[in-house]
Rosetta silent file (secondary structure, phi, psi, omega in degrees, C-alpha in Angstrom):
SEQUENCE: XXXXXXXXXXXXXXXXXXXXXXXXXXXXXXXXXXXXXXXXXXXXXXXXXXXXXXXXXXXXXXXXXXXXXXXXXXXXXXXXXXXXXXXXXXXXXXXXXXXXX
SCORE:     score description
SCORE:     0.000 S_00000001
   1 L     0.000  126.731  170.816  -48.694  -32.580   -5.757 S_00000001
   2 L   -59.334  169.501 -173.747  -52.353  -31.916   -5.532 S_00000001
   3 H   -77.288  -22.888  176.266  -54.625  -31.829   -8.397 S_00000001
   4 H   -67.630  -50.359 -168.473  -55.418  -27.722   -7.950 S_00000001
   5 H   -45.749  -69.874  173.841  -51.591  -27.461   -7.408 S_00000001
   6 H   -40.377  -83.221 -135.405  -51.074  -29.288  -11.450 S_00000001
   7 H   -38.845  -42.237  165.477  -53.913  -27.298  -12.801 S_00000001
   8 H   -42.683  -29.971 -160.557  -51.916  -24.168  -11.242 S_00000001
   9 H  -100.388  -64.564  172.081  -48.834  -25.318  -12.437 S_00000001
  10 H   -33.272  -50.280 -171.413  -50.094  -26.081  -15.795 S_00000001
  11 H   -72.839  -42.460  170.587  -51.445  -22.852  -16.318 S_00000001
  12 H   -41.760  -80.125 -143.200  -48.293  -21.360  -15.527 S_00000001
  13 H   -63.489  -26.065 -172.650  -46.224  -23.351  -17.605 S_00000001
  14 H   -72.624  -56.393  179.975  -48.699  -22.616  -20.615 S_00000001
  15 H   -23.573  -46.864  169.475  -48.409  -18.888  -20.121 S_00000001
  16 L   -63.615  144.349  166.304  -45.000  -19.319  -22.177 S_00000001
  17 L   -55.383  136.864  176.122  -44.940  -19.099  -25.796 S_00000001
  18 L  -106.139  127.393 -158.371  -44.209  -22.290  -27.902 S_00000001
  19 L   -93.416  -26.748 -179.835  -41.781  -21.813  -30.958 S_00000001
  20 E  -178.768  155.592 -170.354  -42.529  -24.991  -32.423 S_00000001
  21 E  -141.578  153.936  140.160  -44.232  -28.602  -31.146 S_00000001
  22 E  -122.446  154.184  173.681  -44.513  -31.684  -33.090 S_00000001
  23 E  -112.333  134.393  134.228  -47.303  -34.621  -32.707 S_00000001
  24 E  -102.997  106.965 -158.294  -47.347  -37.916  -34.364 S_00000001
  25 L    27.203  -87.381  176.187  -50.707  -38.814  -34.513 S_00000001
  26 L  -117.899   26.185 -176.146  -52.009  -38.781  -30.546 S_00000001
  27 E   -95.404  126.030  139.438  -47.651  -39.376  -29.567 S_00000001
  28 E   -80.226  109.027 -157.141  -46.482  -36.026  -28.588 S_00000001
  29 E  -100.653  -34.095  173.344  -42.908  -35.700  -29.537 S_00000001
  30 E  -164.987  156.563  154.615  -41.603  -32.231  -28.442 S_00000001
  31 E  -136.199  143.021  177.270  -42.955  -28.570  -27.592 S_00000001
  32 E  -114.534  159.874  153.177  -39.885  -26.128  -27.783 S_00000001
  33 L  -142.097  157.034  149.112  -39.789  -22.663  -26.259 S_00000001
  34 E   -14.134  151.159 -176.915  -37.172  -19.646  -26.125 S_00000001
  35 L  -100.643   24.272  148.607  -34.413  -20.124  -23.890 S_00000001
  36 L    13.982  139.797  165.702  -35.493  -16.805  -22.078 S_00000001
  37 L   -82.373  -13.670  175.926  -34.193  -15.319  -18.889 S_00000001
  38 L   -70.814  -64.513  167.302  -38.210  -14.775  -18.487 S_00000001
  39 L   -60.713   -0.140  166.495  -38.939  -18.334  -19.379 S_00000001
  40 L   -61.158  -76.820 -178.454  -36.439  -19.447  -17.244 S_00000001
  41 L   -65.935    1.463 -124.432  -37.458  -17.836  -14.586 S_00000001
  42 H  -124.195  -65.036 -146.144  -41.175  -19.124  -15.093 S_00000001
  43 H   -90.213   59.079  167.875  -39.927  -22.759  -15.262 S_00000001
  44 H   -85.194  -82.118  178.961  -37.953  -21.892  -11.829 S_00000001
  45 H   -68.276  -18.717  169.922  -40.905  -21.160   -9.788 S_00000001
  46 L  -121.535   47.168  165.028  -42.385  -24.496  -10.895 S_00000001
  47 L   115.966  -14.985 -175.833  -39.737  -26.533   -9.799 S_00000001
  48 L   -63.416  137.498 -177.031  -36.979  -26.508  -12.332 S_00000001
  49 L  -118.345  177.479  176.716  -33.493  -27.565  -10.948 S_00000001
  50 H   -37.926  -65.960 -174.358  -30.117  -27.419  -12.930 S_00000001
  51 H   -43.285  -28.354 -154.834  -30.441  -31.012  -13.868 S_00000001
  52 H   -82.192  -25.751  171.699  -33.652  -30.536  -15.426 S_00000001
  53 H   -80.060  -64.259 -164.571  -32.235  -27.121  -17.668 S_00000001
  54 H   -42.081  -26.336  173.229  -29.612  -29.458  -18.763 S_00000001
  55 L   -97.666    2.226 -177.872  -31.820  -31.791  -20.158 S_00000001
  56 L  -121.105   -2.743 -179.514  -34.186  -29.371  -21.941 S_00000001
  57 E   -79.949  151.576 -177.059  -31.770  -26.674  -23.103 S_00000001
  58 L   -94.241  160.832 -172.549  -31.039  -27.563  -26.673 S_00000001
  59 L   -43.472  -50.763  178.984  -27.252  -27.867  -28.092 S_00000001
  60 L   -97.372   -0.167  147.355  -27.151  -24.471  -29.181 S_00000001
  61 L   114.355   -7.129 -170.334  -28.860  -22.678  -26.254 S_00000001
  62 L   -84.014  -18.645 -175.467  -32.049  -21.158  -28.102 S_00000001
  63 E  -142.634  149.471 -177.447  -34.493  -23.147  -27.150 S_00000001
  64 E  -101.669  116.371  131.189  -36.019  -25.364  -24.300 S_00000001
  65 L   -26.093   71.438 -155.888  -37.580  -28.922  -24.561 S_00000001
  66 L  -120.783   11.501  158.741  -40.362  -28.792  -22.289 S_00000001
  67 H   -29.490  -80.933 -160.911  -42.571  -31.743  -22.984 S_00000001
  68 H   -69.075  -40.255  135.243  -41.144  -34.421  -20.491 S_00000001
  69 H    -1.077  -83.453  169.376  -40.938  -31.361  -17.756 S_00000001
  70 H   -60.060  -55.317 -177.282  -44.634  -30.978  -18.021 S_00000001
  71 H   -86.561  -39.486  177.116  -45.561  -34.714  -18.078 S_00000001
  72 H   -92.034  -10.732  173.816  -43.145  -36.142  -15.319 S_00000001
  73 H  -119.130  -11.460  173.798  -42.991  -32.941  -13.088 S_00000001
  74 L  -111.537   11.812  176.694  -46.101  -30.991  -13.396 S_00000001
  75 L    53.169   51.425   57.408  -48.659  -33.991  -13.766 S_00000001
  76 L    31.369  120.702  172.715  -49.279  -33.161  -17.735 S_00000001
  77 L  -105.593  -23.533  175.813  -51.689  -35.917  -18.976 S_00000001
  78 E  -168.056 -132.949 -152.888  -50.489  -34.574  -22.597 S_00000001
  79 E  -179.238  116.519  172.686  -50.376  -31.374  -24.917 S_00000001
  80 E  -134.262  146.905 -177.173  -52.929  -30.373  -27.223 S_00000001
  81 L   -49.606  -48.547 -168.327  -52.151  -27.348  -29.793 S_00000001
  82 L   -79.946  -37.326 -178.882  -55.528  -24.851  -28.945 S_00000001
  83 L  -146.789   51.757  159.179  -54.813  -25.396  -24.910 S_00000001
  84 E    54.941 -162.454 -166.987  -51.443  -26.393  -24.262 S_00000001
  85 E   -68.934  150.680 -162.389  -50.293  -28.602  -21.503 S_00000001
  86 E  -134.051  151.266  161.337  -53.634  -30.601  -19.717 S_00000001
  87 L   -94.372  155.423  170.676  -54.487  -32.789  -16.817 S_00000001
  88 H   -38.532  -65.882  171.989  -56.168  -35.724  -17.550 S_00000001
  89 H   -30.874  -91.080  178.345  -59.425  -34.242  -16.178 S_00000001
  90 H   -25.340  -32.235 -171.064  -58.936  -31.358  -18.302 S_00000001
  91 H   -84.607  -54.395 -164.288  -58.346  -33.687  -21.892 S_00000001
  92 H   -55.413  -56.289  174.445  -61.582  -35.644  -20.617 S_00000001
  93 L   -53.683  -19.290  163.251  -63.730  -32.646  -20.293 S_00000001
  94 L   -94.485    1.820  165.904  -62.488  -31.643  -23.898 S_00000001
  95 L    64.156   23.848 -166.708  -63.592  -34.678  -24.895 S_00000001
  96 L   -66.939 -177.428  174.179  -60.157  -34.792  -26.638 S_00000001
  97 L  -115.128   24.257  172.709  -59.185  -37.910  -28.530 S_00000001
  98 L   -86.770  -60.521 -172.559  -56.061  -39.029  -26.929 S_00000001
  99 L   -41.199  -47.573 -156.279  -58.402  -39.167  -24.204 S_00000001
 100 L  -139.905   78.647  177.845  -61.347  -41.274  -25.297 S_00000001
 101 L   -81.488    0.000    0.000  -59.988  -43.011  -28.798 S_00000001
């Protein structure tokens, strides 16, 4: 996947609401969202297969994992709180500090 194609993808994927995320220091641990037929359908168009709801739907069905998603299928260099999931590019240009410790 090209790099316009992530950024595209990325943007998408951000477009959902996140119910709750945690960080340990620059380790990204989880971002959760609604289990949605909206959000669903979202992470659908960018690629989601069965396997891949199976591993982010949560035991009781309310919520989605969607961290490892993001980083192994949409080319996600991380997750920052103010602009969601990023390409590398994108973290660098924010000067974030996962980027450039």
């Amino acid at each position: 996947m090209g790099f316009f194609q992530n950024m595209l993808n990325l943007n998408k994927l951000n477009s959902i609401p996140v119910t709750e995320y945690s960080c340990m220091g620059d380790e990204l641990e989880y971002v959760f969202v609604e289990n949605t037929d909206e959000n669903r359908r979202t992470l659908r168009k960018l690629g989601m297969t069965a396997d891949d709801y199976g591993q982010m739907v949560s035991n009781d069905g309310q919520t989605m994992e969607i961290s490892y998603f993001a980083l192994d299928r949409l080319g996600a260099a991380g997750w920052e709180k103010d602009y969601g999931f990023l390409t590398y590019n994108d973290a660098k240009r924010l000067n974030l500090d996962w980027v450039n410790p």
